[in-house]
C-alpha positions in Angstrom: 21.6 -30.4 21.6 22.5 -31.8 25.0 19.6 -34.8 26.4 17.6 -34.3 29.1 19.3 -36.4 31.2 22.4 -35.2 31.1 20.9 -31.6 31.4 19.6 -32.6 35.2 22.7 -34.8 35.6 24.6 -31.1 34.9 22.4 -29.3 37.0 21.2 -31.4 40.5 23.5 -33.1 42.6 21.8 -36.0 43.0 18.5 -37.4 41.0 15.5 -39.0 42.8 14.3 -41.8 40.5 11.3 -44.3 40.8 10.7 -47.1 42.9 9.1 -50.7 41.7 7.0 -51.3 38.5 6.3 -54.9 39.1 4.9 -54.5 43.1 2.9 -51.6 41.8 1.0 -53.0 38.9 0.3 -56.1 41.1 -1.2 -54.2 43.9 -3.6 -52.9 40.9 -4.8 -56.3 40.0 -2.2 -57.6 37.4 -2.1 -61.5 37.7 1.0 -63.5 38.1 2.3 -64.8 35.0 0.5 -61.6 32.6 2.4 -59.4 30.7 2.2 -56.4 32.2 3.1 -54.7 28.9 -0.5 -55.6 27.7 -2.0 -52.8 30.0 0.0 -49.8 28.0 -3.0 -50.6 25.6 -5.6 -52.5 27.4 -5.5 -50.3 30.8 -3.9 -47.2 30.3 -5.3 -45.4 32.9 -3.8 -47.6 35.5 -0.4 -47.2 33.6 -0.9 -43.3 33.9 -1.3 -44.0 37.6 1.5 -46.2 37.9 3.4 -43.2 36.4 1.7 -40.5 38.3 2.9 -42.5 42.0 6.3 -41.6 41.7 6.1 -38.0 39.8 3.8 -37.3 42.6 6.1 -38.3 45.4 8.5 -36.0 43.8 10.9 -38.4 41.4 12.9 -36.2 38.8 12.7 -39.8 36.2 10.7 -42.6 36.2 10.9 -45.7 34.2 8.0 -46.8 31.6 6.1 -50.2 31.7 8.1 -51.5 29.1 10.7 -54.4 30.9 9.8 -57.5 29.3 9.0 -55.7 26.1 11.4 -57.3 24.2 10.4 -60.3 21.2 11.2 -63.5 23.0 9.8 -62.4 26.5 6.3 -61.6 24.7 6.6 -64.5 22.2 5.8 -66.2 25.5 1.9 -64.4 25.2 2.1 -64.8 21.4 2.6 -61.2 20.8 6.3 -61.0 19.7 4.8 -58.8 17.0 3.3 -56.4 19.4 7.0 -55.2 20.4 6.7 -51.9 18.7 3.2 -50.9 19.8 3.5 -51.9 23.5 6.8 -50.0 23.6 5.5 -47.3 22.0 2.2 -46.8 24.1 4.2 -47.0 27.5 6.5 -44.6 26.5 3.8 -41.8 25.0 2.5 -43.0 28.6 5.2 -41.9 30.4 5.7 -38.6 28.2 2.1 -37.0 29.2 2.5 -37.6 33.0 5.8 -36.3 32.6 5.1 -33.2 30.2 1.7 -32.2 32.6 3.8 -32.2 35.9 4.8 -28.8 35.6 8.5 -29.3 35.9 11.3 -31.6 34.0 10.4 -35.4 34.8 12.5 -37.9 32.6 11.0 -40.6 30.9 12.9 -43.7 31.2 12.3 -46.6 28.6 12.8 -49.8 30.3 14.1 -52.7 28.5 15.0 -55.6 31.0 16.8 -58.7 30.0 15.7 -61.0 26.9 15.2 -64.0 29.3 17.7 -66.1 27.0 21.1 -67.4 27.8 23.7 -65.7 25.4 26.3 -68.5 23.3 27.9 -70.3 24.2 26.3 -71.5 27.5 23.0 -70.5 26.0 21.5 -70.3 21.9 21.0 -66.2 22.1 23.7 -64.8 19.6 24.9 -60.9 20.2 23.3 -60.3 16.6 20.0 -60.9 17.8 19.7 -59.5 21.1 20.7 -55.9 19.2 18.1 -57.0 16.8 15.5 -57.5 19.5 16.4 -54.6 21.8 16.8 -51.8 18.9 13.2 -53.1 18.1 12.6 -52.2 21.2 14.5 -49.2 21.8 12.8 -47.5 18.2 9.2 -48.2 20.0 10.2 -46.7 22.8 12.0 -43.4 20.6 8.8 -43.1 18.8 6.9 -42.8 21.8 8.5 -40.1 23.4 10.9 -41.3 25.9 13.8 -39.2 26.9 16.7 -42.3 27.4 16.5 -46.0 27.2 17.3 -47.4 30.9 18.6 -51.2 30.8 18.0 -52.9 33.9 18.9 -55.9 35.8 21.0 -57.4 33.3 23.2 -60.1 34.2 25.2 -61.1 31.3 28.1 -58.5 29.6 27.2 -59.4 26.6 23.8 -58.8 26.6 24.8 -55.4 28.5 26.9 -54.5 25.1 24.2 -55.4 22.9 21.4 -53.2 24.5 23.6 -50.2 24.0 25.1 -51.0 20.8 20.6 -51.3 19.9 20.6 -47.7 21.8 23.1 -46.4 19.7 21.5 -47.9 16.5 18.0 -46.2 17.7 19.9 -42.8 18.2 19.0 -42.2 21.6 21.1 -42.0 24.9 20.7 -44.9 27.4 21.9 -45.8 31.4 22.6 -49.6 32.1 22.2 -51.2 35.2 23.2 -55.0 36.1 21.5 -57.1 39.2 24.5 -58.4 41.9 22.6 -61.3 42.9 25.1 -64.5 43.4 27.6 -63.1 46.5 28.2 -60.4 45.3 28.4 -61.1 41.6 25.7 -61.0 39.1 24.4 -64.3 37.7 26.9 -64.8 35.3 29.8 -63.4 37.4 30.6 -59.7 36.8 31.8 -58.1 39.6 31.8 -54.5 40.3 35.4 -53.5 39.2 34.2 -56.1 36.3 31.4 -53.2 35.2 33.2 -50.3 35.7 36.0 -51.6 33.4 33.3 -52.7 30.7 31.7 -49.4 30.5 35.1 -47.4 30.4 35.7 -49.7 27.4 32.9 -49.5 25.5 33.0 -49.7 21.9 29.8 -48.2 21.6 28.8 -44.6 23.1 28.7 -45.2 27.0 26.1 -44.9 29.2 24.7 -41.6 30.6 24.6 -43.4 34.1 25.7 -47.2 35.0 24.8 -49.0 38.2 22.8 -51.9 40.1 19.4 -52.6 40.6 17.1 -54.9 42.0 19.7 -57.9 43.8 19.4 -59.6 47.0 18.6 -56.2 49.2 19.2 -52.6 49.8 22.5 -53.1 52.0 24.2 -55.8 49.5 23.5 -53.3 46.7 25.4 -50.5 48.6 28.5 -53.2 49.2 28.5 -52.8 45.3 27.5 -49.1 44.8 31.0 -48.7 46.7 32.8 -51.1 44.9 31.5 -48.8 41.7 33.1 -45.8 43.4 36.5 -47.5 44.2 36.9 -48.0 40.8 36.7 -44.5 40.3 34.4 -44.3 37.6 33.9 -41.5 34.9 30.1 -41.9 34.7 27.8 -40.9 37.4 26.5 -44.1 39.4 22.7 -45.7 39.7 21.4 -47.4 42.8 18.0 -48.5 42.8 17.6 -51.4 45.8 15.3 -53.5 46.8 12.7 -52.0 49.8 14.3 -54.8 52.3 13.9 -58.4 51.5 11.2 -60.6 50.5 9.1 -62.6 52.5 6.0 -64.7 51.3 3.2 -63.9 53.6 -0.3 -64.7 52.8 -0.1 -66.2 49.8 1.7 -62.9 48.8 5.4 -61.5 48.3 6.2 -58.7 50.9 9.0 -56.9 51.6 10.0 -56.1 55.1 11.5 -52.3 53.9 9.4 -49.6 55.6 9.2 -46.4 54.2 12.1 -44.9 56.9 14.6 -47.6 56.5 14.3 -46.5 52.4 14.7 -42.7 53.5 17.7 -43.6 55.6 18.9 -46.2 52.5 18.6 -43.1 49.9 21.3 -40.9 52.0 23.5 -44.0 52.5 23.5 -44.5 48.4 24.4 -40.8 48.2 27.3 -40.7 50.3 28.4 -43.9 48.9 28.4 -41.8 45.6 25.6 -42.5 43.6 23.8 -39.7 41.5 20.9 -40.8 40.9 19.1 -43.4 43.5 15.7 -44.9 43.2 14.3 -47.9 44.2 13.4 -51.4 43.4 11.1 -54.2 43.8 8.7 -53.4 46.9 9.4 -49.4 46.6 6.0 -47.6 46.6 5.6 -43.6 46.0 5.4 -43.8 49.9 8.8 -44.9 50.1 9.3 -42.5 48.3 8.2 -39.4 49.4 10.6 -40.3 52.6 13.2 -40.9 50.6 12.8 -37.2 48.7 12.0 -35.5 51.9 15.1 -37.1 53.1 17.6 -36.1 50.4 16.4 -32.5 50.3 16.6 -32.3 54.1 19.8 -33.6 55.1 23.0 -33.0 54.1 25.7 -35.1 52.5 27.8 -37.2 54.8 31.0 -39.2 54.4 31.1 -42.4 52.9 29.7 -45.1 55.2 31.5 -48.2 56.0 30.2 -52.0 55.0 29.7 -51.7 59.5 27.6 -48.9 59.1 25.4 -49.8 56.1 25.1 -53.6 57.9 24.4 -51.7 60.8 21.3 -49.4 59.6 19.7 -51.9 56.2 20.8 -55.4 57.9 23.5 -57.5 57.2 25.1 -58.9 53.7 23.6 -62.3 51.8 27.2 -63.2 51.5 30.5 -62.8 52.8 32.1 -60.8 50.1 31.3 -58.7 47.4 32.4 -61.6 45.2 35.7 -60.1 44.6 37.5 -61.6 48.2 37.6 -58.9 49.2 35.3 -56.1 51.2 33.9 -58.7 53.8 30.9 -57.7 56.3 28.4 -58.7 58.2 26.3 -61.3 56.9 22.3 -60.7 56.8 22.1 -63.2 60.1 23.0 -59.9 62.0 20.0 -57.9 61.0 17.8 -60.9 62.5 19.7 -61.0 66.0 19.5 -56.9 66.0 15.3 -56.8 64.9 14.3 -59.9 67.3 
């Protein structure tokens, strides 16, 4: 029987996904420094409203409340042994917004990053963090969820290990890393670097591969690109960052308005991603802009680092942390908005 996910991957050219979990949830009340997974059991409506923003600004998936699920992120709130029933209860979450929208939504189960350094710079074998994320990834089957979805993962390692826990939970997955260091992610995997890693899998690939979260929406292009000159065999995720952060107020804000993350969404098409969503500071405002903007303009031809510098701002860096591909740096997007 084919997954869900690959069903819509068959069938739409491109797949709107969901914007920020984190920005949401705070803008409901959660507290810096709470586990956010707590509310799948403690306030579940807000959770089904969480879910209901993006289904409602007209995402085909979105992902469930479940990123720092994992046993050594909640052994933090003394509830490593709650992994199971927090994953669980975001995912049968995620499965009733998604089953009473009247069309196919997928339900995404998130499982971020264990927060621990893998051997040898760090203490966290590859053993364990496929014990920890097939704990995870079981929860998250028994709830109802249609894929796992990995995210911002910086280490290869860690990468292998959440699919390899995939593959032990018998369900599909996507697996995006987080190109935050020039270009690179933190622990130096470079575009090409991915693509090669998923191509050689010893476990059963992803469904979809990509980058999330990063420095900002034009940086995470600079890579999306470097995906497609790779010429990948698995359809591409880009899910940026609405603009950059700014701390105003005694709050984080980012400076991405709801048109520059319509005009980022056909950008990250025509660089060549199938499915684009967003990232930390994306609300279901963003988007409804960004869907109205897919569905009403057509498919152009694959921008250049100028142009994407030229309508998102400037690059953090230099490079994409390969030598190569140079642009504009972000000190560009100042001069042009003052």
């Amino acid at each position: 029987m084919t997954d869900a996910l690959t069903k819509m991957l068959a069938e739409k050219p491109y797949i709107l996904a969901d914007g920020a979990t984190g920005t949401n949830l705070f803008n409901m009340g959660l507290a810096s420094g709470d586990a956010p997974e707590f509310w799948n059991v403690d306030h579940q409506d807000k959770i089904r409203a969480l879910y209901q923003g993006p289904v409602d600004a007209g995402s085909d998936l979105f992902l469930t409340n479940t990123f720092g699920g994992n046993a050594s992120r909640l052994k933090l709130h003394n509830a490593q042994h709650r992994v199971r029933e927090f994953n669980k209860a975001g995912a049968e979450l995620g499965r009733e917004i998604a089953d009473k929208s009247g069309r196919t939504v997928i339900v995404a189960g998130s499982i971020g990053p264990t927060g621990d350094i893998m051997e040898p710079m760090g203490t966290l074998t590859y053993a364990s963090a496929v014990e920890m994320f097939h704990e995870q990834a079981e929860g998250l089957k028994e709830g109802g969820a249609d894929v796992v979805w990995v995210e911002t993962i910086s280490a290869p390692e860690e990468y292998k290990a959440a699919g390899e826990a995939a593959d032990r939970a018998g369900i599909p997955w996507c697996g995006t890393m987080s190109f935050d260091t020039a270009g690179r992610t933190m622990m130096g995997m470079t575009s090409a670097g991915m693509v090669d890693m998923v191509e050689n899998l010893k476990t059963s690939k992803p469904l979809a591969f990509g980058a999330n979260c990063g420095v900002g929406a034009s940086d995470l292009l600079r890579t999306v690109l470097g995906f497609a000159a790779a010429g990948p065999q698995v359809p591409v995720i880009a899910k940026g960052n609405a603009g950059i952060p700014k701390f105003q107020s005694g709050h984080i804000h980012y400076d991405g308005t709801p048109e520059l993350m319509a005009r980022y969404a056909l950008l990250a098409r025509d660089c060549g991603a199938q499915i684009i969503g967003g990232c930390c500071g994306t609300t279901p405002e963003h988007l409804r802009h960004m869907r109205e903007a897919l569905d009403t303009q057509g498919s152009g031809p694959r921008p250049t680092l100028d142009q994407i510098a030229e309508i998102l701002g400037g690059f953090s860096s230099p490079s994409d942390g390969t030598g190569e591909n140079t642009g504009p740096t972000r000190e560009r997007r100042g001069r042009r908005r003052n």
